[in-house]
C-alpha positions as CSV (number, residue, x, y, z in Angstrom):
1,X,-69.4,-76.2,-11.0
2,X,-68.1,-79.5,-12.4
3,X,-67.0,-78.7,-16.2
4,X,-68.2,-81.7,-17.8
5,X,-67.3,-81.5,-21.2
6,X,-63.8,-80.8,-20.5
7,X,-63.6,-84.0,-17.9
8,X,-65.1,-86.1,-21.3
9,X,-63.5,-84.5,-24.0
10,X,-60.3,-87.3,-23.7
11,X,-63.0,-89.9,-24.1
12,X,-64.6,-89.2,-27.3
13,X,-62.0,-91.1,-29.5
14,X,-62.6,-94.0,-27.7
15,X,-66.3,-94.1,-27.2
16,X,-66.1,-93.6,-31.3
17,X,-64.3,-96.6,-31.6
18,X,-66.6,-98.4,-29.6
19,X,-69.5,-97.3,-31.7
20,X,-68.3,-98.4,-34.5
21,X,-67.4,-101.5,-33.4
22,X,-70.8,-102.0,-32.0
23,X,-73.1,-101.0,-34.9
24,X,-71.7,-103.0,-37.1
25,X,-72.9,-106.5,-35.3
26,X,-76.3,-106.8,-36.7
27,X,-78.2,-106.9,-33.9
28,X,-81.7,-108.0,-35.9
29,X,-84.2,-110.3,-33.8
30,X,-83.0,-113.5,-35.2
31,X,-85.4,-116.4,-34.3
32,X,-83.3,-118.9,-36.3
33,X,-80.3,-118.4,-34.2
34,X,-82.4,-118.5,-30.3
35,X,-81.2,-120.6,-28.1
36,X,-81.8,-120.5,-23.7
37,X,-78.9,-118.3,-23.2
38,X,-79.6,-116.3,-26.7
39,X,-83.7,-115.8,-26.2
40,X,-83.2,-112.9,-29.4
41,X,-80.9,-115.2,-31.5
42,X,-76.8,-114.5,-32.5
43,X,-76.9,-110.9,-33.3
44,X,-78.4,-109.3,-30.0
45,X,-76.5,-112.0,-27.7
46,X,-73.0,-111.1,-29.4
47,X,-73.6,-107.5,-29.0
48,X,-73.9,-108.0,-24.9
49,X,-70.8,-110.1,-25.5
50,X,-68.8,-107.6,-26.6
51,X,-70.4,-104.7,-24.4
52,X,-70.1,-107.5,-21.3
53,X,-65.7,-108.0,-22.4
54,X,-65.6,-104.0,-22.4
55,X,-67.1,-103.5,-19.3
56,X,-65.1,-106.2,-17.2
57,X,-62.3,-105.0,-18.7
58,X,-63.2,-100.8,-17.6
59,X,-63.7,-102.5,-13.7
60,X,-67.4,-102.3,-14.0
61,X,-69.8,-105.3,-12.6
62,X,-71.6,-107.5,-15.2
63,X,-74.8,-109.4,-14.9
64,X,-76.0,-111.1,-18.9
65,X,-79.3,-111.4,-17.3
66,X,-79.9,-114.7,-18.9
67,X,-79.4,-113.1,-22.3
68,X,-82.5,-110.8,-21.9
69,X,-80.5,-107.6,-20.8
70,X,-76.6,-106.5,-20.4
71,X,-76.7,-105.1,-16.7
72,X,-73.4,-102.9,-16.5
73,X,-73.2,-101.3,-12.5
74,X,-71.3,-99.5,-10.0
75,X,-71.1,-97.7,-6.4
76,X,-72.4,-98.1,-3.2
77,X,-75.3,-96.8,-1.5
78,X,-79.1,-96.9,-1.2
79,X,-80.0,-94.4,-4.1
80,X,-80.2,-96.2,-7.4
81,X,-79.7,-94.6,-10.9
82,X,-81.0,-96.3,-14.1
83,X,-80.2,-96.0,-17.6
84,X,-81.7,-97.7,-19.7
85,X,-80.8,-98.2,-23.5
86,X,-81.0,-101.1,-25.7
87,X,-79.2,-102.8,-28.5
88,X,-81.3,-104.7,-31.0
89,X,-82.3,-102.9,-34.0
90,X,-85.1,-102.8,-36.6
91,X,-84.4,-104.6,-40.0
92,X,-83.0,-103.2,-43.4
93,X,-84.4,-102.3,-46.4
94,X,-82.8,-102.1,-49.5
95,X,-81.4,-98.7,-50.7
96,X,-79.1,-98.0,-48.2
97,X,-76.1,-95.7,-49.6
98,X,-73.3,-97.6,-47.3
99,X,-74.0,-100.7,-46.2
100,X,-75.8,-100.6,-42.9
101,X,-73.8,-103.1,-40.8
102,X,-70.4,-100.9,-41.8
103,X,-70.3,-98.3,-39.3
104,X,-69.5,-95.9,-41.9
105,X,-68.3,-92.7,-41.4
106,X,-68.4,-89.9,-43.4
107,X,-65.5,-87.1,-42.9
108,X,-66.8,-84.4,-44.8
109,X,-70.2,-84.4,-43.0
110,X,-68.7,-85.7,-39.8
111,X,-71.3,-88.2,-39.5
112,X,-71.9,-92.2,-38.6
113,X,-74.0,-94.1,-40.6
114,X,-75.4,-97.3,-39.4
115,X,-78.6,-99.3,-38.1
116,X,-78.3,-98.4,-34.6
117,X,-76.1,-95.2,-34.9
118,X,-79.3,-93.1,-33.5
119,X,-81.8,-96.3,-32.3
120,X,-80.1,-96.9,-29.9
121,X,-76.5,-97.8,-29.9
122,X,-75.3,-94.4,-30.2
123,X,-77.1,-92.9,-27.2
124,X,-76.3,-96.0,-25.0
125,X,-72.3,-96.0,-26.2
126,X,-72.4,-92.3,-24.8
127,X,-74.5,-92.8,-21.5
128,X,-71.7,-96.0,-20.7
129,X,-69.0,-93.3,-21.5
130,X,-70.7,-90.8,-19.2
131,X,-70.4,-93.6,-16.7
132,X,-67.4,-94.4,-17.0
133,X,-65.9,-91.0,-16.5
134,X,-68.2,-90.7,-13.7
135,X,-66.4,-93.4,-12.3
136,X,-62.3,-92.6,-13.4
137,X,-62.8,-89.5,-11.9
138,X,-64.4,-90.5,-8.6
139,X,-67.7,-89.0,-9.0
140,X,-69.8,-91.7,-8.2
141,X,-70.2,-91.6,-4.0
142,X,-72.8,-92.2,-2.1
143,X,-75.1,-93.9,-4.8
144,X,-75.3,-96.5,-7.5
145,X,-75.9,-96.2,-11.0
146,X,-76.8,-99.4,-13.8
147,X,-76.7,-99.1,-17.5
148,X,-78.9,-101.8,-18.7
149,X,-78.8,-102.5,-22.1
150,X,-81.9,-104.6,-23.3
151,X,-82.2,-107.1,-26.3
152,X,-86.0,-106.5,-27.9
153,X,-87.2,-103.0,-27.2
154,X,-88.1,-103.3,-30.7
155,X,-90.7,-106.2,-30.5
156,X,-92.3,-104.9,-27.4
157,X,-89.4,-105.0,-24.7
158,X,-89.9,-108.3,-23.4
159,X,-86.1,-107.8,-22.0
160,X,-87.3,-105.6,-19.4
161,X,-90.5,-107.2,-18.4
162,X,-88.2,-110.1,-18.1
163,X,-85.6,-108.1,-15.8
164,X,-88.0,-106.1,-13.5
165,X,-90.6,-109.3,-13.0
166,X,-89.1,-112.7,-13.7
167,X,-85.5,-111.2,-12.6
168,X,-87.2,-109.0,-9.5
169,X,-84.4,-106.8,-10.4
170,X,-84.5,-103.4,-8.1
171,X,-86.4,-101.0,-9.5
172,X,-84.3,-97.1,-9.5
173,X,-84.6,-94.1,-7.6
174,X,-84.8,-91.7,-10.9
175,X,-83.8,-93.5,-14.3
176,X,-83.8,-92.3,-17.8
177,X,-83.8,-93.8,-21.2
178,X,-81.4,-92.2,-24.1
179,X,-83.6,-93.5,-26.8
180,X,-85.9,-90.1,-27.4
181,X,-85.2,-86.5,-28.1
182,X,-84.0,-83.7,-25.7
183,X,-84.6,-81.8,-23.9
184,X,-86.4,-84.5,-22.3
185,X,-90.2,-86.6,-22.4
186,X,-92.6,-86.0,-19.9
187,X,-95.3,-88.1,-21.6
188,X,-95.6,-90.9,-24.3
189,X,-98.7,-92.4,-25.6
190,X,-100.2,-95.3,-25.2
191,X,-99.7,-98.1,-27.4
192,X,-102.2,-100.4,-28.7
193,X,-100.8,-103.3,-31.5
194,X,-104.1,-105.2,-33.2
195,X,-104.7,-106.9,-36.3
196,X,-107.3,-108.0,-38.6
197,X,-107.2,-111.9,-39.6
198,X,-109.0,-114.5,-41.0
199,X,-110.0,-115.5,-44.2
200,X,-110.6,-113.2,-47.2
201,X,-111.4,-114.0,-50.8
202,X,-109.4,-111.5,-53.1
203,X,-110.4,-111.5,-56.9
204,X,-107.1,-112.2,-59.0
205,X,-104.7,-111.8,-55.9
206,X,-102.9,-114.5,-54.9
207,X,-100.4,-113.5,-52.4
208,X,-99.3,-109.6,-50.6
209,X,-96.4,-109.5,-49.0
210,X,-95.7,-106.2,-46.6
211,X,-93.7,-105.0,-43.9
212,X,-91.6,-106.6,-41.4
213,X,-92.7,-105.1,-37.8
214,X,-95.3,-103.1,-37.0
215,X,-93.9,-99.7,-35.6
216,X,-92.6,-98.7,-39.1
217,X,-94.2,-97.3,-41.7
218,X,-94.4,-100.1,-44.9
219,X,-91.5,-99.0,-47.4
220,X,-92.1,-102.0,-49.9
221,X,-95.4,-104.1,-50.9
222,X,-94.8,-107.3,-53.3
223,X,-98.5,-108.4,-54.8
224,X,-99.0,-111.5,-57.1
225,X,-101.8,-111.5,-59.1
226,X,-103.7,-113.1,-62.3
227,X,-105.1,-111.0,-65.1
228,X,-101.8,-109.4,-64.5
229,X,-102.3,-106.9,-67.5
230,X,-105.2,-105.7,-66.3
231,X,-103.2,-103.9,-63.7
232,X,-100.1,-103.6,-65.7
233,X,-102.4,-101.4,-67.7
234,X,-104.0,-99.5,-64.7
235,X,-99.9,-98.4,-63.6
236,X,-99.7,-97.3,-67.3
237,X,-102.2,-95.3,-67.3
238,X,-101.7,-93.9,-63.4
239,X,-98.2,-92.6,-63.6
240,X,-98.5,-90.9,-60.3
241,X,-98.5,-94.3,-58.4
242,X,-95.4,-95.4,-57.6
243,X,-95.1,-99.2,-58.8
244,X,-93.5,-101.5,-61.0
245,X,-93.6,-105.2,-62.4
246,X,-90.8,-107.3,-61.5
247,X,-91.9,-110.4,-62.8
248,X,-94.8,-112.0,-65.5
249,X,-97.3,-112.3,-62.3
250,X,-95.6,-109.9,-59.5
251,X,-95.8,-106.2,-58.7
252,X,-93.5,-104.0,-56.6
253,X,-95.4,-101.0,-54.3
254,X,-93.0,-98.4,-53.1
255,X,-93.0,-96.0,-50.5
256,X,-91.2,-94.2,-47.9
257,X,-90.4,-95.7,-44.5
258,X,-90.8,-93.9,-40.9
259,X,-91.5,-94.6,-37.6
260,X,-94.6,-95.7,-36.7
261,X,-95.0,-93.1,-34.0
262,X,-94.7,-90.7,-37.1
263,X,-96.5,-92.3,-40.1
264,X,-97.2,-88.6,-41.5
265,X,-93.5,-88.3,-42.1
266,X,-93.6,-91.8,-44.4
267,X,-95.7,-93.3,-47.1
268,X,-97.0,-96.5,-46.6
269,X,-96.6,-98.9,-50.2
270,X,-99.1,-101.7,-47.9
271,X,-102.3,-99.0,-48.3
272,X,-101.4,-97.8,-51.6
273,X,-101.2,-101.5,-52.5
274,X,-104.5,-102.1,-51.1
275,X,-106.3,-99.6,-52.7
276,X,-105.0,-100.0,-56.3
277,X,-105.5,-103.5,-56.0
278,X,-109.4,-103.1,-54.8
279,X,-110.0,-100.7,-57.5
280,X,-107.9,-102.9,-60.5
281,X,-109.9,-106.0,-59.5
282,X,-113.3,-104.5,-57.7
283,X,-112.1,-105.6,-54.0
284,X,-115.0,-103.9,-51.6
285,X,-112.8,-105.6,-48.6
286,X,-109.3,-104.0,-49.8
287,X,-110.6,-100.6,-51.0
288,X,-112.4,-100.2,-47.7
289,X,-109.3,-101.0,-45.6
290,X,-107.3,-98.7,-47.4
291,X,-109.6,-95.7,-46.9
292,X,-110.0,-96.5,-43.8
293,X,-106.0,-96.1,-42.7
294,X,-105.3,-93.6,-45.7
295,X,-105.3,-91.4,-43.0
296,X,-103.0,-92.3,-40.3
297,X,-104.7,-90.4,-37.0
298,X,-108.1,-92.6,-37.7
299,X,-110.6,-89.9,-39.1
300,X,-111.8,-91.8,-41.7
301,X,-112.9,-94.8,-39.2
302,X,-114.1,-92.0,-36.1
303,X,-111.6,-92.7,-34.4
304,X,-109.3,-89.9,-34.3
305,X,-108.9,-88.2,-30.5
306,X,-106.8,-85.4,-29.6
307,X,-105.2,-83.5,-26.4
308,X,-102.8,-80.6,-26.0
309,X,-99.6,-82.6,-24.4
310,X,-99.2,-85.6,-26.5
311,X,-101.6,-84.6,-29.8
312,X,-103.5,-86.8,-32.4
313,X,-103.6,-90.7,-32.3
314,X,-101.9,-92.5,-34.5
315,X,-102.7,-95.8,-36.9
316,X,-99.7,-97.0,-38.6
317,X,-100.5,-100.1,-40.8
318,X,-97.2,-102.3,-40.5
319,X,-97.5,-105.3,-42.2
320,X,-99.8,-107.1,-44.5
321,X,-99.7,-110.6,-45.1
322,X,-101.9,-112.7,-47.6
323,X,-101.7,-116.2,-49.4
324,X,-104.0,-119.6,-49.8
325,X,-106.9,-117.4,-48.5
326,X,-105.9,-116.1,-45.6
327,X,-105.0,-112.6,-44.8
328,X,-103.5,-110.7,-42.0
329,X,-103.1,-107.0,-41.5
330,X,-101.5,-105.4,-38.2
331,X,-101.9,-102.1,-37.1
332,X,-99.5,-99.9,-34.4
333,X,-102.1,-97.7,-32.7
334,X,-101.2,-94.6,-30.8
335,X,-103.0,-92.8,-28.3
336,X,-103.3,-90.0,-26.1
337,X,-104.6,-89.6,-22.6
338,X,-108.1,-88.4,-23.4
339,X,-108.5,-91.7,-25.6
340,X,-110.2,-94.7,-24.5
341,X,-108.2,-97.7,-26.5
342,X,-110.4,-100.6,-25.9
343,X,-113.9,-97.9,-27.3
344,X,-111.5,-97.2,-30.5
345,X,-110.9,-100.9,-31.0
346,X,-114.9,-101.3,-30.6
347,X,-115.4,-98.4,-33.1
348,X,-112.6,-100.2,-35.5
349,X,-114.5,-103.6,-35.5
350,X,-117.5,-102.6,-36.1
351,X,-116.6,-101.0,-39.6
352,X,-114.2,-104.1,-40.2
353,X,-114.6,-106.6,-42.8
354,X,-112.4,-109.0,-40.5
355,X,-112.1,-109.8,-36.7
356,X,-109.5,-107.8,-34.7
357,X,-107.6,-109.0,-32.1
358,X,-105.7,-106.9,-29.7
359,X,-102.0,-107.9,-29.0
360,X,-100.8,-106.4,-26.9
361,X,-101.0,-103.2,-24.9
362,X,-99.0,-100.3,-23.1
363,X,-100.8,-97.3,-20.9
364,X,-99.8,-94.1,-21.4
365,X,-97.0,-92.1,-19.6
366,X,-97.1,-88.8,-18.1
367,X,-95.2,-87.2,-15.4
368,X,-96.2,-83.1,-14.6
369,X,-92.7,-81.5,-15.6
370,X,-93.8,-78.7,-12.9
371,X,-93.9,-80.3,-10.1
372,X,-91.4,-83.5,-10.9
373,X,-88.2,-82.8,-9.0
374,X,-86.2,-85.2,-11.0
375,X,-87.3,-83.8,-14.5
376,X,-86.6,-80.3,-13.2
377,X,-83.1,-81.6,-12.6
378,X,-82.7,-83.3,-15.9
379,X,-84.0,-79.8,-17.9
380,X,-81.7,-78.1,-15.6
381,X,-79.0,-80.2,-16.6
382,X,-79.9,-80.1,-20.1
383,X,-80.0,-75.8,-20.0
384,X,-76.4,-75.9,-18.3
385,X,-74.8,-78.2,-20.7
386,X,-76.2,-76.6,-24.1
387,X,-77.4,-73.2,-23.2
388,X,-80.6,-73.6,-24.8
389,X,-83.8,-72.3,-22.8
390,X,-85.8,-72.2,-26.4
391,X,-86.6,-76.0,-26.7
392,X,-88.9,-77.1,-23.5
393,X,-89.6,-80.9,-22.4
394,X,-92.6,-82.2,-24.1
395,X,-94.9,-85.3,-24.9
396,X,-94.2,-87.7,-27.8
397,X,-96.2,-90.4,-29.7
398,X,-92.9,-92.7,-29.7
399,X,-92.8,-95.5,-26.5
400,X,-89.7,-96.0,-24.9
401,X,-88.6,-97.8,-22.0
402,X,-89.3,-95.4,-19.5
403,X,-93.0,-97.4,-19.5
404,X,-90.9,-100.3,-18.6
405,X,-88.8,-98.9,-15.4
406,X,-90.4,-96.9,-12.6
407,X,-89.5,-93.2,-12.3
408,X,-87.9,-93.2,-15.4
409,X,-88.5,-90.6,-18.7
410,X,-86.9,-90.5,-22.0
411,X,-83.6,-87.7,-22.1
412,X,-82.1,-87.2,-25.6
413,X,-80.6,-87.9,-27.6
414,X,-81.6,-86.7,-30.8
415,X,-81.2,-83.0,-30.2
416,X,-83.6,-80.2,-31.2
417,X,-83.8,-79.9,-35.4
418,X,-81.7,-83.0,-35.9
419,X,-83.3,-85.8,-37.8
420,X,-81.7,-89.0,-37.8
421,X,-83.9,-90.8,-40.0
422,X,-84.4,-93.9,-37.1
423,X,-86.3,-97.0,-38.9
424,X,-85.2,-95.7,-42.3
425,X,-82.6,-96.0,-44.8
426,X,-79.5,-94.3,-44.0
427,X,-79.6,-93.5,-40.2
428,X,-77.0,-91.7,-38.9
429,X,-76.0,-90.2,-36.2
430,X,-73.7,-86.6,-36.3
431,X,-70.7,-87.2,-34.1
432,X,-70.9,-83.6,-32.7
433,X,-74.4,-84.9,-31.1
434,X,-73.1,-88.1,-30.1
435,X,-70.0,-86.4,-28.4
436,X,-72.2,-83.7,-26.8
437,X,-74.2,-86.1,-25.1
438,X,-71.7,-87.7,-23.1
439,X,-71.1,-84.8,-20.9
440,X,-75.2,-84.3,-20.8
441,X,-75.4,-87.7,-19.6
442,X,-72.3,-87.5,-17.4
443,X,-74.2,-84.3,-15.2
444,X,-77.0,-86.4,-15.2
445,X,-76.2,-89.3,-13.7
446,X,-74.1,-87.0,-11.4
447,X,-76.4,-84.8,-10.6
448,X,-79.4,-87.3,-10.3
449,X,-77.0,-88.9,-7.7
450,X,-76.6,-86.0,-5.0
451,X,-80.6,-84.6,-5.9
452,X,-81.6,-83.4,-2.7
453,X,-78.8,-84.8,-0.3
């Protein structure tokens, strides 16, 4: 058998390097900066750029996709491999230790820290390494493989709706996406964004301010209010509520981001905000909206549903917008198989003091890890590689792109225990992990390549 981390081991210093490098573009959806060949602004379009000169330079072939998606390929023959990884990131909050563009690395923990370094620039870095030893070492015969690195997974992946139906790009053979936890996915949940809207009178507050996108959990609410003692006085007198004033008229809600998939692990400043605010001022509209999200799987509204693979649903509240009247709240709902979405949204409106719209929506995912014969290969490879036979595939709340790309599931790699604090303050990534999934994704591509010949 092919050793595989011996073959990579003289790679790692490099693909480091390039990490670095790469993470410390900011790579933030960027409207001010789109243009027709940048469709997700500077940031995302520069990243490609410097992947795209890397690439051409290693003798791999290049299509920018019209600035939707970095399409890095090579071989020859009729079965395709995908990998799919993408390079935008979800913005910054203050209170980062290093400065989250920097690419920091700290020696005594032997760690990265970065936007991106787990989500998802870290995993794709390694699967182009994997490639490209793959291909120095003439391992790639007799099939293709394309590393496509999108530009807006985080907004909804309009970069590979863009590449699979407006490009009619090929669709693989067996594919995978790095941007998940190993051993490897077998099912994801459906997705559901909505959002209550229209117009709200609010005794005494003039404007709330929450949240940038809707799959994290709200970090930091600003509220500006009249009668600004009055709750000045109620955060006196409720020490356990984590706020402060920042100005004559302005409050500051604070909480603890996570990903949306996981709004358990977080606390979200936007519902506390709510709730203290329709208590202070006697809001019927806020204090009822904040009950009904102050628990995230939907048990306060009914609408909680369950099922053995893939668990509880989830309703993470991502951002809350009011001023001159108007107010906005948008929700990132999570589902299971066993749960109807469009009966939940039903459910939802009928206890809502606003209309909801649906925005957009993604079906569930589920592949039977039994009977799949290219996730049997993939735990295989995974088993071989790190020896462990305790962690098993599973289902996750998270959506990836493997909803995007045909035969395709999520494969690492955030290994078992690790937590790399992805859409939070201080993401890292441990370099052991990130140099330990090259050779993974090395004897995947490979062995993806010759399944069944």
């Amino acid at each position: 058998m092919l050793d595989f981390k011996k073959i990579c081991k003289s790679y790692e210093k490099e693909a480091l390097n390039t990490l670095q490098k790469d993470v410390q573009i900011n790579s933030i959806y960027d409207p001010s900066t789109i243009t027709n060949e940048m469709p997700y602004g500077k940031g995302v379009y520069d990243c490609f750029e410097f992947l795209k000169e890397l690439a051409l330079k290693d003798g791999f072939n290049v299509d920018l996709c019209d600035g939707h998606c970095l399409e890095i390929s090579y071989g020859k023959g009729e079965r395709l491999i995908g990998i799919f990884a993408h390079q935008d990131v979800v913005p910054v909050t203050p209170g980062w230790t290093h400065d989250p563009f920097s690419g920091y690395i700290d020696e005594k923990e032997n760690r990265m820290y970065s936007r991106g370094t787990s989500d998802d620039k870290g995993p794709g870095i390694a699967a182009y390494y994997a490639l490209k030893v793959l291909k120095e070492n003439d391992l790639i015969k007799n099939y293709r493989v394309k590393l496509v690195f999108g530009g807006d997974e985080e907004r909804g992946s309009s970069c590979l709706e863009y590449y699979f139906h407006t490009l009619k790009k090929e669709d693989p053979t067996y594919g995978f996406t790095p941007d998940a936890d190993f051993p490897l996915i077998y099912g994801e949940k459906g997705i559901v964004n909505y959002k209550y809207s229209g117009t709200l009178p609010l005794n005494n507050v003039i404007s709330i301010k929450a949240g940038t996108v809707f799959n994290v959990v709200i970090d930091t609410a600003i509220v500006k209010v009249t009668n600004a003692e009055k709750l000045a006085d109620y955060l006196k007198n409720h020490s356990e509520v984590k706020a402060e004033r920042i100005s004559d008229d302005e409050f500051k809600f604070i909480g603890k981001a996570a990903h949306g998939s996981l709004p358990e692990l977080g606390f979200n400043s936007g519902v506390e905000a709510l709730r203290v605010l329709g208590e202070v001022y006697d809001n019927k509209a806020l204090s009822l909206l904040a009950k009904e999200y102050e628990n995230p799987n939907g048990e306060n509204m009914g609408v909680k549903y369950e099922s053995k693979d893939m668990g509880a649903t989830t309703y993470n509240v991502g951002v809350i917008n009011y001023e001159n009247g108007k107010f906005e709240l948008i929700v990132n709902f999570r589902h299971p198989e066993n749960c109807n979405p469009d009966e939940a949204i039903e459910k939802i409106q009928k206890v809502s003091p606003l209309p909801v719209f649906v925005m957009s929506k993604s079906p569930y995912l589920y592949y039977n890890p039994e009977t799949t014969d290219f996730i049997k290969e993939l735990y295989k490879v995974y088993v071989e590689e790190t020896g462990d036979t305790v962690h098993k595939p599973m289902a996750i709340g998270g959506g990836t792109y493997a909803k995007e790309a045909k035969h395709t599931i999520a494969f690492g790699s955030c290994f078992p225990g690790k937590v790399d604090h992805i859409h939070e303050i201080d993401e890292k990534i441990d370099l052991e992990d990130f140099f330990n999934s090259i050779p993974i994704y090395a004897h995947a591509i490979y062995a993806l390549g010759n399944l069944n010949k």
